[in-house]
Steps between C-alpha positions, in 0.01 A plus 500: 500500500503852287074565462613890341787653377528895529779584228705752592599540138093576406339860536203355674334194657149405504426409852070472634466572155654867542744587304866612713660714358897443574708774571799383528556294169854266491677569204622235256814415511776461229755213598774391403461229241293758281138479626216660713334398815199612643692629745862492695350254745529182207830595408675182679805318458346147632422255231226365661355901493624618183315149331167654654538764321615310176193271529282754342742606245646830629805396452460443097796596302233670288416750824827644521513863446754489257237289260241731560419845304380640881408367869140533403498204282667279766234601753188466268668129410264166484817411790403807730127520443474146628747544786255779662236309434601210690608765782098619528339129388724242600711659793600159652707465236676838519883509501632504915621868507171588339318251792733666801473911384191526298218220737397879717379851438783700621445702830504846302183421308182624651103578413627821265644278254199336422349578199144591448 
């Protein structure tokens, strides 16, 4: 079982109760039905993946960018806020991709990216 999720697609994680700072952020990722990912890692073509995903909304007609004035308002969304938080609080119940690439601190990260 998934105790911690690091997400690649945050700009730091909170680990001893340091904060990390990431330096090597994923980008989101624009697919092809119209929406955003946290990152190119979540853009499947499985069902069973892609309904993961779905589950906590992100794939909402209303989160296309084409109904949207700019990205910002699909990222500060009710659907996205909750989706990170369940990444930090609830990581057992974090998409697989998310589980498989984001459950370590990469190799590249060392004591200089921790914040005072």
């Amino acid at each position: 079982m998934i105790k911690k999720i690091y997400p690649q697609c945050h700009p730091y994680w909170v680990v001893d109760d340091k904060k990390i700072k990431n330096t090597n952020v994923k980008a989101i990722a624009y697919i092809s039905t119209g929406h955003l990912l946290p990152c190119c890692w979540c853009d499947f073509e499985k069902a069973h993946v892609v309904n993961q995903y779905a589950e906590y909304g992100l794939f909402d007609k209303d989160l296309k960018v084409e109904n949207n004035e700019s990205v910002i308002d699909i990222l500060m969304s009710p659907e996205w806020k909750s989706f990170h938080k369940m990444l930090l609080e609830e990581p057992e119940k974090a998409p697989g991709p998310c589980k498989h690439h984001c459950s370590f601190i990469p190799n590249n990260q060392d004591e200089s990216n921790y914040f005072d």
